[in-house]
N, C-alpha and C positions, 0 to 999 in steps of 0.2 A: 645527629643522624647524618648529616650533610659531609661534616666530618669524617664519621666513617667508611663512607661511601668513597668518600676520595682517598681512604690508604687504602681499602681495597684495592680503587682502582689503579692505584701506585703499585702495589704486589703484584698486580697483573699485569701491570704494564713490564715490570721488572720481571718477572718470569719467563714475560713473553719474550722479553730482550734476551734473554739467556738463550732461552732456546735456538733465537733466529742464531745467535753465533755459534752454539753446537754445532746447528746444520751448517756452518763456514768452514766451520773444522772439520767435517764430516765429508765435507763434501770434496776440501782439499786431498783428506786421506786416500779417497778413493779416485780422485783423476791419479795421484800417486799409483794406487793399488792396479789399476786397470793395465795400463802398459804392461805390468809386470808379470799379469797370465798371459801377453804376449811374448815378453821375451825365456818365459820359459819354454816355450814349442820352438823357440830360435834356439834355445841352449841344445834342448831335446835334440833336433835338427844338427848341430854338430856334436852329438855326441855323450853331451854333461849325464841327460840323463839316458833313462834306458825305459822309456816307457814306447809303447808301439805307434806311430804316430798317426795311425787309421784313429785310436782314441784319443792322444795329445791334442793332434790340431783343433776337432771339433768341438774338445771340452775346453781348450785355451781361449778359443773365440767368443764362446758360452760363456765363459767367466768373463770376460773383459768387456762383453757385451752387458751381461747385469750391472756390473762395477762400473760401468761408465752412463749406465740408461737416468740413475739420479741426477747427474752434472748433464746430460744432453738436454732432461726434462728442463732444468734451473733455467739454461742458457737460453729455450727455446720460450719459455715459459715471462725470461725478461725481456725478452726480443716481441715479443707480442703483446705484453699487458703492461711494459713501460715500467713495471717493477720490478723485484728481486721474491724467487717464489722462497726464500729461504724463513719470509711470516708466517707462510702457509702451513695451518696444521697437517696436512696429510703429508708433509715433505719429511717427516720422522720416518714416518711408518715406511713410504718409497725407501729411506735409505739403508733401513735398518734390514726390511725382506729383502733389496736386493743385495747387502753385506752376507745375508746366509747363504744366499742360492748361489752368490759366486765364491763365494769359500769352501760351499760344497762341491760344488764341481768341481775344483782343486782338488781339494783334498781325497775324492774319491777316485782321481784321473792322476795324479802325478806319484804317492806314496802314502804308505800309513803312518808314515812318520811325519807328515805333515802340519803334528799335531801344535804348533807354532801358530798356524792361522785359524785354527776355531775359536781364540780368546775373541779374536779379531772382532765381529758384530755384536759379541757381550761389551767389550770396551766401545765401542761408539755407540752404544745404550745406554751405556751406563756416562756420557755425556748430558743426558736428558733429565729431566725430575720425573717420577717415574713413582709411579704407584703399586701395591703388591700384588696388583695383575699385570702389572706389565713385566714386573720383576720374576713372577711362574711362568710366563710365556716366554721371554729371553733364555731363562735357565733351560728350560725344557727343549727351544731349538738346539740350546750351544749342546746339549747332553746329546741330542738326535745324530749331531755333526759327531759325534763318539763312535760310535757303530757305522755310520757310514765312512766313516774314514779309512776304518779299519777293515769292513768286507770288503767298500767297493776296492782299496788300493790292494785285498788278497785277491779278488776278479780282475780287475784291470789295468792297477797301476805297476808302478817299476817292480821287478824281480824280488822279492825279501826273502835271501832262504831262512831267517829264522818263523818266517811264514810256510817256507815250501819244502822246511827240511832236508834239503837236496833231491829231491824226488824226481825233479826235471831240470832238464837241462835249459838256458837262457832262452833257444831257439824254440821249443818246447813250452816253456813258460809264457813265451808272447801270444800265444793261442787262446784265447776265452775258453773254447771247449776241455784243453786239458789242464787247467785251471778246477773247473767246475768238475771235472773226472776225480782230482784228491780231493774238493769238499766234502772230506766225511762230517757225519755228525762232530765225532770225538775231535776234529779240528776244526771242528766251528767251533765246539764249545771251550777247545784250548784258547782259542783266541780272544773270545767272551773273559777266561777268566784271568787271561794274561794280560790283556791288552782293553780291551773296553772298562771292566772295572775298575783299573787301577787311575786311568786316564776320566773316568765317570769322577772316581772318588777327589781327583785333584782337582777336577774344574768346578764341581761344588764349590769347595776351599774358596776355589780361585774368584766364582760367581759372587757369594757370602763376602768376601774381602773387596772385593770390587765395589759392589754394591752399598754395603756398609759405608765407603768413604763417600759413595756418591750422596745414602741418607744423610752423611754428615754435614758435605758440603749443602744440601736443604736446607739443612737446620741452621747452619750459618747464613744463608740466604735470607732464610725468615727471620731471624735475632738483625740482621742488619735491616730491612725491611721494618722491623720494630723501632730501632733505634733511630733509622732517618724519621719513619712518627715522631717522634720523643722532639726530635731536633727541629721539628716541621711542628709541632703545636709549639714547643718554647719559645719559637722565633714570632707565630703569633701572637702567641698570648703576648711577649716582649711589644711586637710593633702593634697592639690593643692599647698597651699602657702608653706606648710611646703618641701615640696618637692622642690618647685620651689627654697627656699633658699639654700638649701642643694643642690643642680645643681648650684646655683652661685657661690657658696664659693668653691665647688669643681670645677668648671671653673678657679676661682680664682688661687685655690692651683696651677692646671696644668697651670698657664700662668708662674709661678715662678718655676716651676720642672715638666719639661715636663715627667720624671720617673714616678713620684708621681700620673699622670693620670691614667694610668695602676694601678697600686698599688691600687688606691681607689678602681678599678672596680675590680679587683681578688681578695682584700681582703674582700669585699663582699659576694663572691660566697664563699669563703673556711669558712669563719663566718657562714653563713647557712648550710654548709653542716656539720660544726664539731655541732653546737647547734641542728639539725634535729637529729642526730645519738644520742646525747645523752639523747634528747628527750623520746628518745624509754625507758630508763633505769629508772626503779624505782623511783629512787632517784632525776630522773631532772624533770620526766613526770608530775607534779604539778606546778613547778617552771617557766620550756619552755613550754611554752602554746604556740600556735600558734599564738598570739597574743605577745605574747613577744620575740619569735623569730621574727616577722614581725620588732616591734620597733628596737629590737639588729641590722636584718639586714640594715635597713634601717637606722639609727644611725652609722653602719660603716663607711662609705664612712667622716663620719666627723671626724674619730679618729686623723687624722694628720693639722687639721683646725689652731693650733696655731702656724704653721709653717709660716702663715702670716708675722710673725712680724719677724720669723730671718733674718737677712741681709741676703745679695746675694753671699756675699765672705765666709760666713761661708756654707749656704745652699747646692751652687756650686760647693763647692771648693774639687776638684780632689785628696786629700792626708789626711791624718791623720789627724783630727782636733787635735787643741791644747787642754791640761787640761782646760784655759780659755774660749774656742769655744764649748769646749764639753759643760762647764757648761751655755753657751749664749743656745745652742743646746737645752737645758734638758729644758730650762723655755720654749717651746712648748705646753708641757705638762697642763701647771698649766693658761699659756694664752689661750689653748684651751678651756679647761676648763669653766674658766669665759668667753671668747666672747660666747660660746654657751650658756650659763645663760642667758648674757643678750639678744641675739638672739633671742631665743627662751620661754622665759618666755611672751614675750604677745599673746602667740600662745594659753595657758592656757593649754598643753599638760602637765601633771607635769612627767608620767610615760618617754615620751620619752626626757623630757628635762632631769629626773634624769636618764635615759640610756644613752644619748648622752654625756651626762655632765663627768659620769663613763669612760664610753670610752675614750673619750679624755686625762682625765686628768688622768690614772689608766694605760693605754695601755703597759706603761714600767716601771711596779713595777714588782719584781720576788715571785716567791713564795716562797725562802729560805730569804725573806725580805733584799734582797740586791739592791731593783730597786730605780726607782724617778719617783716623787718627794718625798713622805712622807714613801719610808720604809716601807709599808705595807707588814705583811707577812702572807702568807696561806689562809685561807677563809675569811678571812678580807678583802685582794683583793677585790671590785662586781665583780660576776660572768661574768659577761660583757664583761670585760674588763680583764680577764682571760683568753677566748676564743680571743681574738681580737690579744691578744699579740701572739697567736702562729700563727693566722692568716699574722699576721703582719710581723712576722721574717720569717717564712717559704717564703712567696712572695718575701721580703728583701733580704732572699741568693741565690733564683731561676730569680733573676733580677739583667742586668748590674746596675750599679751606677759608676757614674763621678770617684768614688775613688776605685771600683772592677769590676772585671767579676762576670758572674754568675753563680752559681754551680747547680748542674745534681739534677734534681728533687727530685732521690731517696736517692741521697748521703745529697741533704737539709733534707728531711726525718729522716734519719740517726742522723743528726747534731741536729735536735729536740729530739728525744727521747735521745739521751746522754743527756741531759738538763732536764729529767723527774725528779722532786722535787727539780731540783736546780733554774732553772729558770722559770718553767712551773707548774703547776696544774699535780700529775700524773695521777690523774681521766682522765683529757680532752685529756692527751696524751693515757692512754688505750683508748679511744674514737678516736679518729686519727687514729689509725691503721685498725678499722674499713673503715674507708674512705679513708682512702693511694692512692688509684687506682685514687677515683673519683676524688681526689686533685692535684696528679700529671698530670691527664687528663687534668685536667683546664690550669696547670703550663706548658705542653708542650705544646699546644695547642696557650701557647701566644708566647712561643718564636721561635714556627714556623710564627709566624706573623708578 
């Protein structure tokens, strides 16, 4: 249920995103569109066109005024409430009514030949997802803008003799009243059948064609919506499984070194909180994404996974290991290593199998290049596996072991920074001092436990 509730709220979320950019594109078109029933009454004005300008100028204003009242509202609307009203549901509906009413006053104030800008508020509708009532209401304004085009520009717009059939003359024609003197019936309804129906008939087509791509583009919206589901449960179900192994193997580890339980689970917490803090700085904030402090953390808990394979009498064993124990001891490392390759490569995680893998096999090189297995020295180290090693020994000297007691939190502290370029990273150790508190919080915390 939980589940569902959250692709839901992903198609919503995604819809809604869709939307807010229609209204960007919507809104640009039309700071475009507005000037432009301005500079028609300036064309008008020298001459271009020929419509009279007692109705040019006040219907150019009109237009430019609807055509720019959505982008006035936006602007005024982010100036005030600190946001962008382009989330806002009712910012369609502003854009789309006033797309009609300034198209209409064009189209009925400059010519009937206009018929150019009635697609106009059907195309920035059909930007929207859009249901089949919004689909009969769009159609049904753009059809409205048909007949107004066509009377108003044979009332008031430029001269058309195949409107006025020569009947009057230019000076004549500028007149409303003898305009309305030849509306006969018989040429209203010539005009009806010459001119509204044929232009009715094509913008259907054109609505139907429009529309149609827009349903299409839905259905692509939803199938993709689908598909990030698909890709958003596999990747859980994937890091379920991958989790649930990384909980066996560290069951595992603790049924051979019941120490080693604890350990996984504090060196955990200290690996997050040294990779968060360095997070913060310059130099790592690209690198530690949130996303790969997730992998590092979660990748912890396997750093000591090769320990599977050493015997019991070396692992156990209460005293100094021997030169030849130590070196059984070290191949940990290099077995962790590859069991987590092969673990983990049919998981097809490559990021956290190459983090996990680091880990493991990297946890105890130094950075003056004196660790194992390979002698890696300085940023050669992965970063990973950098952070893990002080994670690692700090827990290591603040915890009993078969073969020590365990030392005072602050004094392990201590016992770290003495080791800053010799055996540590001194980046990660100025980073540690940072978090000293919240580390040793953890580290007393377990051994009041």
């Amino acid at each position: 249920m939980q589940g569902g509730n959250n692709a839901a709220n992903k198609k919503s979320r995604m819809y809604a995103s869709a939307e807010a950019d229609a209204n960007r594109f919507n809104l640009r078109g039309l700071s475009f569109l507005a000037p432009l029933a301005l500079l028609a009454e300036v064309l008008n004005e020298f001459g271009l066109f020929n419509a009279s300008r007692s109705i040019m100028l006040p219907a150019a204003i009109l237009a430019a005024a609807a055509l720019f009242l959505p982008v006035a509202i936006h602007l005024i609307y982010k100036k005030s409430k600190g946001k962008s009203a382009v989330e806002c549901p009712w910012m369609r509906i502003l854009i789309i009514s006033c797309a009609f009413v300034g198209t209409a006053v064009l189209c009925v104030s400059i010519t009937p030949h206009n018929a150019i800008l009635i697609p106009i508020p059907m195309l920035m509708a059909a930007q929207y997802r859009h249901s089949n009532r919004m689909f009969a209401v769009v159609l049904a304004a753009t059809l409205l803008l048909v007949p107004l085009s066509v009377y108003g520009g044979f009332f008031f717009g430029i001269t058309d003799r195949n409107f006025l059939k020569g009947a009057l003359t230019d000076e004549q024609a500028a007149s409303f009243a003898n305009r309305v003197a030849i509306a006969t019936p018989k040429r209203m309804f010539e005009l009806f059948t010459h001119y509204v129906i044929p232009r009715t008939l094509g913008f259907i087509g054109t609505a139907l064609l429009v529309f149609g791509i827009t349903r299409r583009s839905e259905k692509m919206l939803d199938r993709q919506s689908e598909l990030s589901n698909k890709v958003r449960e596999e990747m859980e179900n994937r890091q379920q499984m991958q989790n649930h192994v990384i909980e066996v193997l560290s069951n595992l580890i603790e049924t051979r070194d019941a120490s080693t339980g604890t350990h996984i689970i504090n060196t955990k917490k200290y690996v997050e909180l040294i990779a968060r803090a360095m997070q913060a700085e310059d130099k790592y904030r690209d690198i530690l994404t949130d996303g790969e402090i997730e992998l590092i953390k979660n990748a912890a808990p396997l750093h000591d996974v090769g320990k599977i394979s050493v015997p019991d009498a070396i692992l156990l064993k209460p005293a100094k290991l021997t030169p030849e124990e130590f070196d059984r001891m070290k191949t940990h490392t290099t077995v962790g290593g590859k069991l987590i390759k092969d673990l983990f490569a049919g998981l097809n995680d490559a990021q956290f199998l190459r983090i996990a893998e680091e880990i493991a096999a990297s946890h105890h090189e130094r950075w003056d290049g004196t660790g194992y297995p390979d002698g890696l020295k300085g940023e050669s180290i992965p970063l990973a596996a950098r952070i893990m090693a002080v994670a690692d020994v700090f827990d290591a000297l603040v915890s009993v072991r078969v073969y020590k007691s365990s030392v005072e939190p602050r004094a392990a502290m201590d016992m770290i920074y003495s080791e800053s370029g010799t055996h540590f990273d001194p980046d990660i150790i100025r980073v540690v001092r940072t978090v000293e508190d919240k580390m040793i919080a953890v580290a007393e915390s377990r051994q009041k436990a």
